[in-house]
Backbone of each chain as nested JSON, in Angstrom:
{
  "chains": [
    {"id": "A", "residues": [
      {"number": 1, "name": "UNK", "atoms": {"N": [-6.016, 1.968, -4.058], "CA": [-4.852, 2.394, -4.808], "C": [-5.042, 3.778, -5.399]}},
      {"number": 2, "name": "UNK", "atoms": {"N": [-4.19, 4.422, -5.01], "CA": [-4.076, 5.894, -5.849], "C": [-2.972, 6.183, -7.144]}},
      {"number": 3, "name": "UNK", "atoms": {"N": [-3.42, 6.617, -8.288], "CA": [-2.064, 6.063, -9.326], "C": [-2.309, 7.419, -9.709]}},
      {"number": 4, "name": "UNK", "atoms": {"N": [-0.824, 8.645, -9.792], "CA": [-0.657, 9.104, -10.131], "C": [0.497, 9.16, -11.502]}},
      {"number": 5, "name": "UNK", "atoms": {"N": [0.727, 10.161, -12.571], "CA": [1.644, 9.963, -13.356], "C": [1.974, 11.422, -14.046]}},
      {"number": 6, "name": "UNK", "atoms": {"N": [3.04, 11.534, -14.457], "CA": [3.193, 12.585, -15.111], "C": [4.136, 12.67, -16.29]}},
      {"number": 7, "name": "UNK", "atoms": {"N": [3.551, 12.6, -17.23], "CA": [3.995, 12.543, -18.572], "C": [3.871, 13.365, -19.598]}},
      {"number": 8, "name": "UNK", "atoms": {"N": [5.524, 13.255, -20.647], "CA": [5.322, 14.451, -21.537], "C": [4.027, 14.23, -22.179]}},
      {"number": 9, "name": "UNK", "atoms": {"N": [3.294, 15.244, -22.814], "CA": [2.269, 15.703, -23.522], "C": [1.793, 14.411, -24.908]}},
      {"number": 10, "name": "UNK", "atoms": {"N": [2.818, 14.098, -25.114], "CA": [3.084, 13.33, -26.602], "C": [2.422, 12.055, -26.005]}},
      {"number": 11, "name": "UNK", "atoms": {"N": [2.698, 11.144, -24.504], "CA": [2.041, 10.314, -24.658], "C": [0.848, 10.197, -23.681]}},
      {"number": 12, "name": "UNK", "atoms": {"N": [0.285, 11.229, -23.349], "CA": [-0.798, 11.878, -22.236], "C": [-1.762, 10.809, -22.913]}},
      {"number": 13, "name": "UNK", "atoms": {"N": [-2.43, 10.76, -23.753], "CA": [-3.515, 10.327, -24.239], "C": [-3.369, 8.64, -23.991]}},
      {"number": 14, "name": "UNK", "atoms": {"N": [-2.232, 7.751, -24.341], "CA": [-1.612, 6.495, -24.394], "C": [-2.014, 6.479, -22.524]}},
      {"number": 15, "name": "UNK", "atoms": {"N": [-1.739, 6.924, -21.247], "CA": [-1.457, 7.382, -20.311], "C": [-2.962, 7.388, -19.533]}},
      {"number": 16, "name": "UNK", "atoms": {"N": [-3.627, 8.323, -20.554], "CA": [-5.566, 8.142, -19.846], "C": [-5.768, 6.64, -20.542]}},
      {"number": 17, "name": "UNK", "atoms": {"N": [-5.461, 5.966, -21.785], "CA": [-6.258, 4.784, -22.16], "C": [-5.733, 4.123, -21.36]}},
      {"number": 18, "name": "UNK", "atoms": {"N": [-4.511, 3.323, -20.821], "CA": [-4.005, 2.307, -20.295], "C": [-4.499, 2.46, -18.849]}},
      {"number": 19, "name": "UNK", "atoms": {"N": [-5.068, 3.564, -18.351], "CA": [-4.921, 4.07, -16.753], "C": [-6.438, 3.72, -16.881]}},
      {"number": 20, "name": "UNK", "atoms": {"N": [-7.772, 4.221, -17.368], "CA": [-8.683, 4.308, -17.652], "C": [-8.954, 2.353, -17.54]}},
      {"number": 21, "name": "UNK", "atoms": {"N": [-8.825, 1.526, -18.161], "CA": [-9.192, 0.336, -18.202], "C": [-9.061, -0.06, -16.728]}},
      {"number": 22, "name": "UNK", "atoms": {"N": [-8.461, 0.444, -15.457], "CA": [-8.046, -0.315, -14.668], "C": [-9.083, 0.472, -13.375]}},
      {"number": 23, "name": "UNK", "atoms": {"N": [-8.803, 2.047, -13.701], "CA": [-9.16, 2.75, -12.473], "C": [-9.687, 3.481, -12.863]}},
      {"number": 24, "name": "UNK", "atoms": {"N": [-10.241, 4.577, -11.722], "CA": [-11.719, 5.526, -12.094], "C": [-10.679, 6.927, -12.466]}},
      {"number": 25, "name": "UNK", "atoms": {"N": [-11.134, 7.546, -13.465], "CA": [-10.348, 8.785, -13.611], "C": [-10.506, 9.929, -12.597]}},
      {"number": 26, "name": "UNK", "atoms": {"N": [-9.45, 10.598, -11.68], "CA": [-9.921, 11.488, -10.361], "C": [-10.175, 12.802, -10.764]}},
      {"number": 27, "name": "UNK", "atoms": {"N": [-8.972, 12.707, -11.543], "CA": [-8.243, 14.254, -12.0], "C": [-7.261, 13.861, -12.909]}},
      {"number": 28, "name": "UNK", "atoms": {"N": [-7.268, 15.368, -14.074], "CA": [-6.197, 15.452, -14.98], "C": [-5.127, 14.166, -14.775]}},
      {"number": 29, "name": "UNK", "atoms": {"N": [-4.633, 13.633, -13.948], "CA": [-3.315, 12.917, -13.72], "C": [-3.279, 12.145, -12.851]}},
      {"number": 30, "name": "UNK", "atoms": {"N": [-4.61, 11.921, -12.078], "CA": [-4.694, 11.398, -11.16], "C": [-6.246, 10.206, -11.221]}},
      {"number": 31, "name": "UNK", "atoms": {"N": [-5.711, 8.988, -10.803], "CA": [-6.707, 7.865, -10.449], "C": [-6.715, 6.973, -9.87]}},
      {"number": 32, "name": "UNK", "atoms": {"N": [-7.862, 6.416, -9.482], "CA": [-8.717, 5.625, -7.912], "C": [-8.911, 4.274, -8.427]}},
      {"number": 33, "name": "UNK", "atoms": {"N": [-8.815, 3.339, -7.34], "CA": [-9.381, 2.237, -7.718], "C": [-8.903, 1.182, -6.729]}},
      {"number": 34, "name": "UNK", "atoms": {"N": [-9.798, -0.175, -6.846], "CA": [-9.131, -1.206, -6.007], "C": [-8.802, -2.468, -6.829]}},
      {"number": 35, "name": "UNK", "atoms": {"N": [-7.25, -3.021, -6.669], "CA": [-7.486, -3.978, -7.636], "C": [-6.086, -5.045, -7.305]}},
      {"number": 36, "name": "UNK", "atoms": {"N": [-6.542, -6.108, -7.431], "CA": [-5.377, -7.458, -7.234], "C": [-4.151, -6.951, -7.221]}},
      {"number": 37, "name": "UNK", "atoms": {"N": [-2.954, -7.617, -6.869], "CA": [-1.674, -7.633, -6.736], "C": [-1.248, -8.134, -8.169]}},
      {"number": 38, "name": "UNK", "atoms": {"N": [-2.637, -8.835, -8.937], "CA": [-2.054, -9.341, -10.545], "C": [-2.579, -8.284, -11.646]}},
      {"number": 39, "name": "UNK", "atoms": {"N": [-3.791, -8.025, -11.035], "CA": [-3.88, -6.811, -11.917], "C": [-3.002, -5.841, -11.5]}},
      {"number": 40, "name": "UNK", "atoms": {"N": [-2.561, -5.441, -11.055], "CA": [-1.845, -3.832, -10.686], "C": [-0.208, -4.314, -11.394]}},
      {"number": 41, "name": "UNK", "atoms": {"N": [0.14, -5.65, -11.363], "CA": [1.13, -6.215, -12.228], "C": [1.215, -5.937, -14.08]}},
      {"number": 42, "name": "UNK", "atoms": {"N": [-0.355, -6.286, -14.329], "CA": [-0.72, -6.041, -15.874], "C": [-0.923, -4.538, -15.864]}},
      {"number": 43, "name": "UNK", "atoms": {"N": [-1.052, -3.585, -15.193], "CA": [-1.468, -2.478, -15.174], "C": [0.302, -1.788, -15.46]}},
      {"number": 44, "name": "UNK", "atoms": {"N": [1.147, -2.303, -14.723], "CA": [2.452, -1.517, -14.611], "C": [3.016, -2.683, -15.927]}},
      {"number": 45, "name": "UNK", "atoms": {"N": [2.696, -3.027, -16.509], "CA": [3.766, -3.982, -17.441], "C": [3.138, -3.278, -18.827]}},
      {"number": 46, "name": "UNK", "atoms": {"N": [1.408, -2.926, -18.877], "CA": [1.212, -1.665, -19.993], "C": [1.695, -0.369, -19.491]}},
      {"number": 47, "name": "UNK", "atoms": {"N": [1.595, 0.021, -18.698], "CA": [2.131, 1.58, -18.297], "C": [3.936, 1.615, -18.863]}},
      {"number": 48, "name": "UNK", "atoms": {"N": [5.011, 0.654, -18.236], "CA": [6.188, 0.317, -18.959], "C": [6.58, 0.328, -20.821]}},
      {"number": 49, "name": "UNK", "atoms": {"N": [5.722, -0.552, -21.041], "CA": [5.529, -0.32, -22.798], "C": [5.529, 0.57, -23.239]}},
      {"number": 50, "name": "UNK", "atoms": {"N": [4.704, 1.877, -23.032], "CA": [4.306, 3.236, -22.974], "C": [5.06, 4.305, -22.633]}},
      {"number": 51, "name": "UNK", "atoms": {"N": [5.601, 3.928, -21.29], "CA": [5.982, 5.21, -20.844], "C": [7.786, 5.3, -21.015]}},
      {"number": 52, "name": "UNK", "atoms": {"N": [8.648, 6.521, -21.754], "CA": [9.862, 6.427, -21.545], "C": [10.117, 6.951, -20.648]}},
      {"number": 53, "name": "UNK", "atoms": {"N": [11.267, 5.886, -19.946], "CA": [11.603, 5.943, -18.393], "C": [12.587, 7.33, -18.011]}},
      {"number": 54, "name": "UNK", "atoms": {"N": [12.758, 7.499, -18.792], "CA": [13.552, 8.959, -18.6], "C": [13.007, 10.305, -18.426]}},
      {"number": 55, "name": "UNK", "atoms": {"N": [11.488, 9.741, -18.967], "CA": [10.903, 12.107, -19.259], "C": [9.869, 11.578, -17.829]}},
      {"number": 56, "name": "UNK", "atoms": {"N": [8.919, 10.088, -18.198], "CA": [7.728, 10.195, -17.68], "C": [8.265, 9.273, -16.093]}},
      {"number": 57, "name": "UNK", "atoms": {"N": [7.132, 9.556, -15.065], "CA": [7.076, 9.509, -14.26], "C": [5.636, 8.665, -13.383]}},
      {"number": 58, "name": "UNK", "atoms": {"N": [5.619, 8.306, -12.58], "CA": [4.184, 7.314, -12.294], "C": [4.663, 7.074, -10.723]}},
      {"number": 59, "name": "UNK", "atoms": {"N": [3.588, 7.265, -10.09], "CA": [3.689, 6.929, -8.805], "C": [2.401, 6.53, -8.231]}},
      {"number": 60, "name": "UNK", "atoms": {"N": [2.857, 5.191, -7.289], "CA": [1.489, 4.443, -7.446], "C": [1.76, 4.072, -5.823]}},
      {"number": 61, "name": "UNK", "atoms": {"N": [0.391, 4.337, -4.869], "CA": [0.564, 3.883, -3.379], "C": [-0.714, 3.556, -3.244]}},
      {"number": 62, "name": "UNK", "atoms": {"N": [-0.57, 2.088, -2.37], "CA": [-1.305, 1.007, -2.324], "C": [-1.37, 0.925, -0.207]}},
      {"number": 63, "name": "UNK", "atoms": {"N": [-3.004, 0.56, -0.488], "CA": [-3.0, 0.71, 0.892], "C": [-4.025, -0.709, 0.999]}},
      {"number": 64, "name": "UNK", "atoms": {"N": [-3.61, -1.916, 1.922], "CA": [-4.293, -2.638, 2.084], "C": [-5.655, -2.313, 3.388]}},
      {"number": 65, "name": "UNK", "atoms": {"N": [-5.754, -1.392, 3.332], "CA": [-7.045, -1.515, 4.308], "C": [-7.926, 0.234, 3.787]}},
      {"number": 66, "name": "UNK", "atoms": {"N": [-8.602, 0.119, 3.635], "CA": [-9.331, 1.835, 3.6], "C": [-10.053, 1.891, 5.09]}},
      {"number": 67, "name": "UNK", "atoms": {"N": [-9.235, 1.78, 6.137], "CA": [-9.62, 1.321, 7.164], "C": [-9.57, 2.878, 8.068]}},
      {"number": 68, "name": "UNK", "atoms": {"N": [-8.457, 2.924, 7.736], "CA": [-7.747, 4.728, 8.049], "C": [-7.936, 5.205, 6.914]}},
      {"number": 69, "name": "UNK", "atoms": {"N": [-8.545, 6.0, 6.567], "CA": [-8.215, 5.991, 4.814], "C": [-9.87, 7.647, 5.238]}},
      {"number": 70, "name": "UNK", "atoms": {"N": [-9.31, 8.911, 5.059], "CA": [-10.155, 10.18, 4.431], "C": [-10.041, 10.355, 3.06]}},
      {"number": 71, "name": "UNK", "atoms": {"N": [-10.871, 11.165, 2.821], "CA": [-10.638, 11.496, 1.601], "C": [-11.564, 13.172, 1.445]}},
      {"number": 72, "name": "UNK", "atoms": {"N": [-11.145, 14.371, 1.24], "CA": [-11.447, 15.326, 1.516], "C": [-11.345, 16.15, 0.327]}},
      {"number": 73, "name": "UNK", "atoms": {"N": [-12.256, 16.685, -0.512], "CA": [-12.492, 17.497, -1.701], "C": [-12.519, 18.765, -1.342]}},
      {"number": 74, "name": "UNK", "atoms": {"N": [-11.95, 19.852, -2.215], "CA": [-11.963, 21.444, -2.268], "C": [-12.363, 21.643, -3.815]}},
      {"number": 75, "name": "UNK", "atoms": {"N": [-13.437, 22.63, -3.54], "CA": [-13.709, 23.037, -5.435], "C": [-14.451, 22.29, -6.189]}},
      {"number": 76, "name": "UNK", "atoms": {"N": [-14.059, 22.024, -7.253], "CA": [-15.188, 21.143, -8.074], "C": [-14.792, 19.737, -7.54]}},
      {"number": 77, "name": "UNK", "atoms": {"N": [-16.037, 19.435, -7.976], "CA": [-16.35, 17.562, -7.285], "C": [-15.404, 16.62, -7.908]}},
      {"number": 78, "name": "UNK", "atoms": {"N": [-14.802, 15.821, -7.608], "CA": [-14.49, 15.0, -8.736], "C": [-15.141, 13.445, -8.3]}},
      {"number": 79, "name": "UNK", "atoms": {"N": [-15.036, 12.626, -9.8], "CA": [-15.706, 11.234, -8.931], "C": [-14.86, 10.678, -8.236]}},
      {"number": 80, "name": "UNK", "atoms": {"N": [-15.42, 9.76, -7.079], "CA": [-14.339, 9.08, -6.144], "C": [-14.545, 7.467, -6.902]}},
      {"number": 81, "name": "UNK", "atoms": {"N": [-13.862, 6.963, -6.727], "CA": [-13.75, 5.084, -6.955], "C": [-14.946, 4.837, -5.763]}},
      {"number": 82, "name": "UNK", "atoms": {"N": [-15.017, 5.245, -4.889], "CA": [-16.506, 4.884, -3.846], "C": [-17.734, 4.692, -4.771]}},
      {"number": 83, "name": "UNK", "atoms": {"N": [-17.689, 5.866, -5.43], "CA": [-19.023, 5.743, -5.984], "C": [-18.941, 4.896, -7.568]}},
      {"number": 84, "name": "UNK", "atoms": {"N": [-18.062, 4.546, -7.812], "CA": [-18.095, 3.14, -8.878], "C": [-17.944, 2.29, -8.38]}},
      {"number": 85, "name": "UNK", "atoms": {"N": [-17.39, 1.789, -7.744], "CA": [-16.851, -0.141, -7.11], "C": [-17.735, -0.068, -5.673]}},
      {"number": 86, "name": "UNK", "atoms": {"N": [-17.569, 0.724, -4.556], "CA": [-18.199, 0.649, -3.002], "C": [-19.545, 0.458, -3.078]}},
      {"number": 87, "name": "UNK", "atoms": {"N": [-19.874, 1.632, -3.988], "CA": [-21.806, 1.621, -3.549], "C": [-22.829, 0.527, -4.269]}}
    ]},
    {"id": "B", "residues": [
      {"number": 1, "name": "UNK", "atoms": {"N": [-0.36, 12.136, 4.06], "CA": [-1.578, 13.023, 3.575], "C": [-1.003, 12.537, 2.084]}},
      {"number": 2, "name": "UNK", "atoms": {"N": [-1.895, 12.826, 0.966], "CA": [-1.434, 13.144, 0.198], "C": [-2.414, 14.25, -0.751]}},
      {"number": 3, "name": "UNK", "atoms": {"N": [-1.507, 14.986, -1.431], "CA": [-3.251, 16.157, -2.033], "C": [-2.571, 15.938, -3.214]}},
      {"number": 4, "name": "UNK", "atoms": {"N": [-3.193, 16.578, -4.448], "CA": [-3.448, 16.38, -5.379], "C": [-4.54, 17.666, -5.608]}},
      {"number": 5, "name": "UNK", "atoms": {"N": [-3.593, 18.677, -6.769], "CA": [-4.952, 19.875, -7.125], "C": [-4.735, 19.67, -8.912]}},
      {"number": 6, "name": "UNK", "atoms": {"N": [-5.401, 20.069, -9.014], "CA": [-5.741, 20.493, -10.943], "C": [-6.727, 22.234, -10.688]}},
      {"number": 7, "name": "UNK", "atoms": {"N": [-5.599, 22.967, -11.448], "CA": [-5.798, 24.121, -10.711], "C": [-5.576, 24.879, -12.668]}},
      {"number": 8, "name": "UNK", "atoms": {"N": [-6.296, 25.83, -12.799], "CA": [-6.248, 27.219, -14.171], "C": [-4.96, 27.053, -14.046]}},
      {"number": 9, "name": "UNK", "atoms": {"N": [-4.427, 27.309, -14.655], "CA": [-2.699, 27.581, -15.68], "C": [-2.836, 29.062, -14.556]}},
      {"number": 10, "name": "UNK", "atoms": {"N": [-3.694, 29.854, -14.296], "CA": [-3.02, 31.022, -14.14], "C": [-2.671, 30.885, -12.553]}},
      {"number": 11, "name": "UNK", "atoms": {"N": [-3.436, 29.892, -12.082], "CA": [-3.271, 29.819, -10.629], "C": [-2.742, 28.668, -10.127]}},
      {"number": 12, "name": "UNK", "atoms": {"N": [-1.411, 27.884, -10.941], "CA": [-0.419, 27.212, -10.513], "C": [-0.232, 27.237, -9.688]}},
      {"number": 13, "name": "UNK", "atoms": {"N": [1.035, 28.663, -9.994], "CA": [1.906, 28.758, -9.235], "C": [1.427, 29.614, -7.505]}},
      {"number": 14, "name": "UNK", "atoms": {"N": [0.645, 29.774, -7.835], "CA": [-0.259, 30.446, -6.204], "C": [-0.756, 28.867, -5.478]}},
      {"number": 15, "name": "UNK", "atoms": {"N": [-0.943, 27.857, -6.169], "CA": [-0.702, 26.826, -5.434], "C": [-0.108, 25.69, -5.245]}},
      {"number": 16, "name": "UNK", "atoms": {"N": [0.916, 25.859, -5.722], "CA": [2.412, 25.408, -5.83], "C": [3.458, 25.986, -4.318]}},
      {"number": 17, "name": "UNK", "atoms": {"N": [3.064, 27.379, -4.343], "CA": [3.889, 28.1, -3.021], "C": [3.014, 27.582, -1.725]}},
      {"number": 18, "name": "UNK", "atoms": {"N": [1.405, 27.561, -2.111], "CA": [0.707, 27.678, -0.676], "C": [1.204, 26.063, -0.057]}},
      {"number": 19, "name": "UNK", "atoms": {"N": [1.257, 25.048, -1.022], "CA": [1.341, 23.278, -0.612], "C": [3.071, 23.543, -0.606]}},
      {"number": 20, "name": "UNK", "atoms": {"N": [3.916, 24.148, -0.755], "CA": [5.374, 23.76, -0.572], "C": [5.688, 24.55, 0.675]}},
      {"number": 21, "name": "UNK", "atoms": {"N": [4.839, 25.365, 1.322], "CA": [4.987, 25.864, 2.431], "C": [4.626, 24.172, 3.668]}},
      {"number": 22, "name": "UNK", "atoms": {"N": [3.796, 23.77, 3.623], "CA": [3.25, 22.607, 4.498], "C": [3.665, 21.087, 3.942]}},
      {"number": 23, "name": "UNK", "atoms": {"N": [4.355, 21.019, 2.281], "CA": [4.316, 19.809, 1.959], "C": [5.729, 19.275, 0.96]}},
      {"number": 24, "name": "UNK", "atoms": {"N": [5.548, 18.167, 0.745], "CA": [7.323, 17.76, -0.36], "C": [6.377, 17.638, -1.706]}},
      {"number": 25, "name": "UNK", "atoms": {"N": [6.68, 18.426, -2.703], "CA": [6.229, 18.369, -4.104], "C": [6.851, 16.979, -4.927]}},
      {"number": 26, "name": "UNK", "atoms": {"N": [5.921, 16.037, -4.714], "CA": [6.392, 15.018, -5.66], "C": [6.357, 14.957, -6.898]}},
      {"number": 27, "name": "UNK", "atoms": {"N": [5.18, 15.224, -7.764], "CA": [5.215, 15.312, -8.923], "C": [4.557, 16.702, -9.304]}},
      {"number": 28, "name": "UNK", "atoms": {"N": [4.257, 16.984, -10.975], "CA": [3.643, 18.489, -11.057], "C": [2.517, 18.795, -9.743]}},
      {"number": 29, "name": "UNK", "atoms": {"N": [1.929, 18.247, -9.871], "CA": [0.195, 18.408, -8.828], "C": [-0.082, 17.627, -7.886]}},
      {"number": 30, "name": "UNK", "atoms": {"N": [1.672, 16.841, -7.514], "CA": [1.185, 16.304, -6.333], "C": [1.531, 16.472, -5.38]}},
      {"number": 31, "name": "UNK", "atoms": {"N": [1.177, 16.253, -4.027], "CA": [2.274, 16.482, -2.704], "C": [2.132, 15.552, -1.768]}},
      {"number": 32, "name": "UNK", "atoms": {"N": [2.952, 15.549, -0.844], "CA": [3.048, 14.687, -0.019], "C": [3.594, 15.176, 1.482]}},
      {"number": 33, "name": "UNK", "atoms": {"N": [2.697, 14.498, 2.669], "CA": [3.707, 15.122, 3.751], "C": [2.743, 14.822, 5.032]}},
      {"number": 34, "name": "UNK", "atoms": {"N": [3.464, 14.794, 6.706], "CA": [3.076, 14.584, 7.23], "C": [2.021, 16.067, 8.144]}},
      {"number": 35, "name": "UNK", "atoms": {"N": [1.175, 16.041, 8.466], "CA": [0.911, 17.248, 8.866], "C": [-0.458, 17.299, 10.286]}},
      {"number": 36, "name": "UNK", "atoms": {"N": [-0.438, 17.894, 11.482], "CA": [-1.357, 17.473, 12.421], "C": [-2.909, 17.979, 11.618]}},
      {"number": 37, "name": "UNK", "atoms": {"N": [-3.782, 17.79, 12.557], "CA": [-4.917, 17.985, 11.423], "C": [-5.432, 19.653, 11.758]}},
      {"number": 38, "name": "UNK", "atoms": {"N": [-4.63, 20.461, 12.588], "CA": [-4.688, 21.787, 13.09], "C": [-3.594, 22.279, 11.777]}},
      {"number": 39, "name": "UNK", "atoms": {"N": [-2.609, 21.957, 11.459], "CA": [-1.609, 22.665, 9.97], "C": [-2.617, 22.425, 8.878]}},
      {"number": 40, "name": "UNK", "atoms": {"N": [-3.603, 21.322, 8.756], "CA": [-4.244, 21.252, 7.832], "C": [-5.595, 22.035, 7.218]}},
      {"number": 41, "name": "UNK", "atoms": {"N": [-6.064, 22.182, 8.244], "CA": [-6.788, 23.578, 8.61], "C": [-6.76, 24.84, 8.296]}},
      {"number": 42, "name": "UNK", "atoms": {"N": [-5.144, 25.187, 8.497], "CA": [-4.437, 26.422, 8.437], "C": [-4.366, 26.35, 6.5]}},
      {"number": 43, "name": "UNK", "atoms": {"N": [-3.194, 25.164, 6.013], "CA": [-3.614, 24.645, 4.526], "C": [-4.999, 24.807, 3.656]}},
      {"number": 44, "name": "UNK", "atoms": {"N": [-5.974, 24.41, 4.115], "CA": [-7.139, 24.3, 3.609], "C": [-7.797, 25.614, 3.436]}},
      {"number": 45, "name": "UNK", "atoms": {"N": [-7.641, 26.519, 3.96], "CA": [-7.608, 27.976, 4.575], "C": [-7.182, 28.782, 3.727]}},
      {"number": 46, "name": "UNK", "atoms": {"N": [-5.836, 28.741, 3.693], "CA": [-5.165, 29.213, 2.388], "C": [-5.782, 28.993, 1.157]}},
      {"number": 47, "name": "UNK", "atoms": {"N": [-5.482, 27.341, 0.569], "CA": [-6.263, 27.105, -0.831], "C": [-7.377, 27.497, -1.124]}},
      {"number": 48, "name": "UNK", "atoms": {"N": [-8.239, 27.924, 0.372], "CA": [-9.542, 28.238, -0.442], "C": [-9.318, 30.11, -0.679]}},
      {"number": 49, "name": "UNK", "atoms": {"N": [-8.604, 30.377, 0.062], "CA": [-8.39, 31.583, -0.618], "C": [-8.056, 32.199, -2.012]}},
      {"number": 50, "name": "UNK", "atoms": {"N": [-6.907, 31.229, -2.751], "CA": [-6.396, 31.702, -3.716], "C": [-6.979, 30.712, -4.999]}},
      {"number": 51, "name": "UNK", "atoms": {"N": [-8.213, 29.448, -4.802], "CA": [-8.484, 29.158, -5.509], "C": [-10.27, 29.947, -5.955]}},
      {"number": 52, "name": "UNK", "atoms": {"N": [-10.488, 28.943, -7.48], "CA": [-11.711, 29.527, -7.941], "C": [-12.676, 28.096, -7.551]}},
      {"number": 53, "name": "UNK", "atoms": {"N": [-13.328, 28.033, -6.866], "CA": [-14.296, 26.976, -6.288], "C": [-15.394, 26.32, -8.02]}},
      {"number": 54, "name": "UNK", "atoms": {"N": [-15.249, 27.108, -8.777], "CA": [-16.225, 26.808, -9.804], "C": [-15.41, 25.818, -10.951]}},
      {"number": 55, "name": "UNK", "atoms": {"N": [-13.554, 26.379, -10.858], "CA": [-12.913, 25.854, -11.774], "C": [-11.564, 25.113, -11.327]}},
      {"number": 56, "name": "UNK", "atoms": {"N": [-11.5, 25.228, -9.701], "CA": [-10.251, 24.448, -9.528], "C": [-10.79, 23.412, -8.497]}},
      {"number": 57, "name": "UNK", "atoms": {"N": [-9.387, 22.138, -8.529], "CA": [-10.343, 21.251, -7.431], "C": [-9.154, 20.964, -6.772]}},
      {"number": 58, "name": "UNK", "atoms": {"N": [-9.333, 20.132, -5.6], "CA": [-8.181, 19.604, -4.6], "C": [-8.747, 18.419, -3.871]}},
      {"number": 59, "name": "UNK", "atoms": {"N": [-8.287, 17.059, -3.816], "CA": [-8.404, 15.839, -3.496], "C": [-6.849, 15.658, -2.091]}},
      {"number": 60, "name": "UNK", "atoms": {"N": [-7.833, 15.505, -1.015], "CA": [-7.296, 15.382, -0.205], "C": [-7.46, 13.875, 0.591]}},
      {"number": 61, "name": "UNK", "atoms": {"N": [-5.883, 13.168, 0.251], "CA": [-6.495, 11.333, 0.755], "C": [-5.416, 11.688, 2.198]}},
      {"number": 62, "name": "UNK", "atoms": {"N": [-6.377, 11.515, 3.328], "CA": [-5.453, 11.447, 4.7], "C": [-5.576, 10.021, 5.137]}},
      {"number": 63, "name": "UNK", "atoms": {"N": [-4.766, 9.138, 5.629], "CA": [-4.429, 8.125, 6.363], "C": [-3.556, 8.349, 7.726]}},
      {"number": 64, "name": "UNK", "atoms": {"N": [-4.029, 7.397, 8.398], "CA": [-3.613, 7.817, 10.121], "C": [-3.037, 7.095, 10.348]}},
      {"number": 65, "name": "UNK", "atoms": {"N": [-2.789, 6.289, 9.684], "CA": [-1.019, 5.406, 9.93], "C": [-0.518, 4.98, 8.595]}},
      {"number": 66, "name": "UNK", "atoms": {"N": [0.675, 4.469, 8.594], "CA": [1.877, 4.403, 7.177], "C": [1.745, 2.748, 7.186]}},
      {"number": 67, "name": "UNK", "atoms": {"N": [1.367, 2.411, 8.169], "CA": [1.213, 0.854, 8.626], "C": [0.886, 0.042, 7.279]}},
      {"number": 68, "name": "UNK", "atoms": {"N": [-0.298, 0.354, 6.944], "CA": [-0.715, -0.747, 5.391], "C": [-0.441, 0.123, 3.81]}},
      {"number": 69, "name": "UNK", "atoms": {"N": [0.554, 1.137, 4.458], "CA": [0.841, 2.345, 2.828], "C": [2.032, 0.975, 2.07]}},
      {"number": 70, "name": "UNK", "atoms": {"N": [2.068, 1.497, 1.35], "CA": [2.946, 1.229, 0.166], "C": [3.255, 1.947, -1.306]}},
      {"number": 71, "name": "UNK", "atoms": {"N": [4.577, 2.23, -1.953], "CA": [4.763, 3.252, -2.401], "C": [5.136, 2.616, -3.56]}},
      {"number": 72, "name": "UNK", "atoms": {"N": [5.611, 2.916, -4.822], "CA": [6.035, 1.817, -5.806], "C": [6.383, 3.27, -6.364]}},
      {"number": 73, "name": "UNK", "atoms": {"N": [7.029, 3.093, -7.61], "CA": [7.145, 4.337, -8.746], "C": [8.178, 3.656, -9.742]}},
      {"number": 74, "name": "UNK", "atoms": {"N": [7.7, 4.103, -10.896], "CA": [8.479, 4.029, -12.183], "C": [8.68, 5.36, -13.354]}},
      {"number": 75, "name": "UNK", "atoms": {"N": [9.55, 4.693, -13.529], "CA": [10.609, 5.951, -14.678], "C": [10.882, 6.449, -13.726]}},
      {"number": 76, "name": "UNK", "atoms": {"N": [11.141, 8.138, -14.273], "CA": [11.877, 9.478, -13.175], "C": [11.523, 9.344, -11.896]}},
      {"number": 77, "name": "UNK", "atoms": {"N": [12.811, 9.215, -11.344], "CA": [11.907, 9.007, -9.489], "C": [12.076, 10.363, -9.177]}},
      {"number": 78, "name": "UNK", "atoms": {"N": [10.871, 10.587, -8.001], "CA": [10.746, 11.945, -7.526], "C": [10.957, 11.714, -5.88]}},
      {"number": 79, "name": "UNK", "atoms": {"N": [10.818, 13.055, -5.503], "CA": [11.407, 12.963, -4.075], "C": [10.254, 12.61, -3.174]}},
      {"number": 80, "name": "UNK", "atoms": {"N": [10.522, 11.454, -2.219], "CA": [8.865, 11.357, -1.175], "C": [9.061, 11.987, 0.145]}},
      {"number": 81, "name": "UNK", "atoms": {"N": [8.265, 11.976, 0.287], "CA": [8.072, 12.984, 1.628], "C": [8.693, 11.477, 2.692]}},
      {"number": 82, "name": "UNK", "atoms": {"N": [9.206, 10.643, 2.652], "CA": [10.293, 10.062, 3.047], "C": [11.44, 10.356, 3.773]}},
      {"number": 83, "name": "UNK", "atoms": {"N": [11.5, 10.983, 2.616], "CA": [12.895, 11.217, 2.651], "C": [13.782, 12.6, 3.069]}},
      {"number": 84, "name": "UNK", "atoms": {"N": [12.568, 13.294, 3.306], "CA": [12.486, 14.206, 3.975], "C": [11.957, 14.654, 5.641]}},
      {"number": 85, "name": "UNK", "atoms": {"N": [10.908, 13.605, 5.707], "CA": [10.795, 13.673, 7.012], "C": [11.209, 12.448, 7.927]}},
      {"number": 86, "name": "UNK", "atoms": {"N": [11.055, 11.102, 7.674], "CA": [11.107, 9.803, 8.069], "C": [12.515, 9.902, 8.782]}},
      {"number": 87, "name": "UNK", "atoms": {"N": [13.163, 9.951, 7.265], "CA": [14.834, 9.631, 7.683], "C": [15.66, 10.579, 8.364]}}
    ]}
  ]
}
């Protein structure tokens, strides 16, 4: 799962805690992880509480296989979810 | 494809133009889009030109089929590379 989001400033911080419990932080706005069809349920039912549906934004794509699945870095490193949950 | 940069404030918008030339801007830093792995090349090429390797980064997740993708989003919907190329 890749969970991106983009939210006003005011609740950025609300945004890393709720995102942070579930998945590995990638980047500024962006995070990794693999996780149930019930967790990713509790994950979007705190993200909802949080986020007003009008400014903020969240986009979340789910891939059942990392079968096809690159993943290709430019610049500084960031951590991947491989190296917390895979290895 | 999908990329994802976290890039200096001063060098946004230099990679904002280089990914909307090859891609659909979904959210601030994200993109989306279909591309052979020869355009990507050409892409990768570019960014490393106009970025700083010490202070900017770029996460590149490629998948080779749409087969096990899945897309979800809440609050503000943004535009997917869907809907631009698919349909």
């Amino acid at each position: 799962m890749i969970l991106v989001y983009d939210a006003n400033e005011k609740r950025v911080q609300k945004f890393l805690k709720v995102c942070r419990k579930y998945l590995v932080h990638v980047q500024r706005s962006v995070f990794e992880g693999e996780m149930t069809e019930a967790q990713l349920r509790y994950l979007i039912n705190e993200l909802e509480n949080i986020m007003d549906e009008n400014e903020d934004s969240v986009v979340i794509y789910k891939f059942r296989t990392k079968k096809y699945y690159e993943r290709e870095t430019l610049g500084v490193e960031k951590p991947s979810s491989e190296e917390f949950i895979f290895s």
